[in-house]
C-alpha positions in Angstrom: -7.1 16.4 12.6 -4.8 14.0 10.7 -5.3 10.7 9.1 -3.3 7.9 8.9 -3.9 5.3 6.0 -3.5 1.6 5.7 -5.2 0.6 3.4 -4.6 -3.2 3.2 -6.5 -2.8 6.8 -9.4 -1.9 4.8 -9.2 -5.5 3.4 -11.7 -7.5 5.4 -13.2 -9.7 2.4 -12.5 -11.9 -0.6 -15.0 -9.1 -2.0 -12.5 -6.4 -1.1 -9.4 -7.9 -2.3 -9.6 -7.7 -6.0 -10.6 -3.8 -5.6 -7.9 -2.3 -4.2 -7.5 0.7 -6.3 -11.1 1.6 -6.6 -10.9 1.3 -2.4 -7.9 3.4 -2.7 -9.3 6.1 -4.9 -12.5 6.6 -2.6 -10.6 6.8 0.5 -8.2 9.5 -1.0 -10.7 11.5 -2.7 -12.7 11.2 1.3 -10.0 12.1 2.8 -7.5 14.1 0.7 -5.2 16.4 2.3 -5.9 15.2 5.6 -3.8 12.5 5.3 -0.6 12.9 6.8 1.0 9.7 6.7 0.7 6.2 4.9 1.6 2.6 5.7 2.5 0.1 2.6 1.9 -3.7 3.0 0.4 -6.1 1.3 -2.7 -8.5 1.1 -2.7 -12.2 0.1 -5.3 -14.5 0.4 -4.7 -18.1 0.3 -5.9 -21.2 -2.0 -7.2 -22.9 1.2 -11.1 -23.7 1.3 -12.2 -21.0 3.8 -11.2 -17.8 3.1 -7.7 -16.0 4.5 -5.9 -13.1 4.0 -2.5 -13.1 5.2 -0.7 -9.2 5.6 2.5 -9.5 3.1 5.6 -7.8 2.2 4.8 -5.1 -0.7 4.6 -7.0 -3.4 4.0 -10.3 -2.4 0.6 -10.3 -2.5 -2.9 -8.5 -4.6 -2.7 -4.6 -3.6 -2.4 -2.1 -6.2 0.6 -0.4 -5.1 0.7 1.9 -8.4 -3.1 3.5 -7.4 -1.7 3.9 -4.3 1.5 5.7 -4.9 0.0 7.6 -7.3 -2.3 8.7 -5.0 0.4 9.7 -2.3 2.5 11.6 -4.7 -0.5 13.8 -5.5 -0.9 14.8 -2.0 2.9 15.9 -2.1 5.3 15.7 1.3 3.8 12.5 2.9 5.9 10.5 4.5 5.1 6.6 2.7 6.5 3.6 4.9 6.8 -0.5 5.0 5.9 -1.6 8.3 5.2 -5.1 10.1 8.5 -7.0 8.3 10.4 -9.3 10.3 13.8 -8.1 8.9 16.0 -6.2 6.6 15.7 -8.2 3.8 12.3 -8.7 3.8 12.4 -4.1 4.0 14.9 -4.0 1.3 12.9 -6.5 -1.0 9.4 -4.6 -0.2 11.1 -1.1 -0.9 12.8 -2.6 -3.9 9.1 -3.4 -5.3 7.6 -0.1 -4.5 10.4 1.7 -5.6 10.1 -0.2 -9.1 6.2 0.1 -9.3 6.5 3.9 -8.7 9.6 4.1 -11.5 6.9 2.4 -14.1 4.5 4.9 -13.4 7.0 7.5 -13.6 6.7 8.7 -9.9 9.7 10.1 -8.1 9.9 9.9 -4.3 12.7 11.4 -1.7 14.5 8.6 -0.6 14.9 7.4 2.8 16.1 4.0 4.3 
């Protein structure tokens, strides 16, 4: 038995968005070294009247990418990957940001493109 993580598909509420580490932190300390992989997006919600949240490049939107990184690197050799990005650019600008976020909090990742 293996878990996969997204998080920012835990997002499901204005409520939600604002507490992404806390989220983060319970769902690792649930679920610990069964995780085996993790997806990084992000979350954005709009300045519309109703409520949206839109799935972003890594930082582009509210996520706490440095509780979640932190997280990973404590579990050790799990692989950590962008996903749903129309292109290279928008890749290379969302692993750009998680690479800087995880260089501020002094965590050190292999490398892999």
């Amino acid at each position: 038995f293996g878990v996969h993580v997204d998080m920012v598909n835990m997002i499901s509420g204005a409520d939600k968005i604002y507490r992404t580490g806390e989220l983060t932190r319970a769902y690792f300390k649930a679920f610990g070294s069964k995780i085996c992989s993790v997806h990084v997006k992000d979350i954005a919600i709009s300045g519309a009247l109703t409520t949206h949240l839109s799935e972003v490049p890594a930082g582009e939107g509210e996520f706490d990418h440095e509780t979640l990184l932190r997280a990973c690197a404590a579990l050790g050799d799990v692989p950590v990957m962008a996903e749903h990005l129309p292109d290279e650019a928008d890749y290379d600008r969302a692993i750009a940001h998680l690479r800087g976020v995880a260089a501020r909090a002094g965590l050190s990742f292999d490398q892999a493109k």
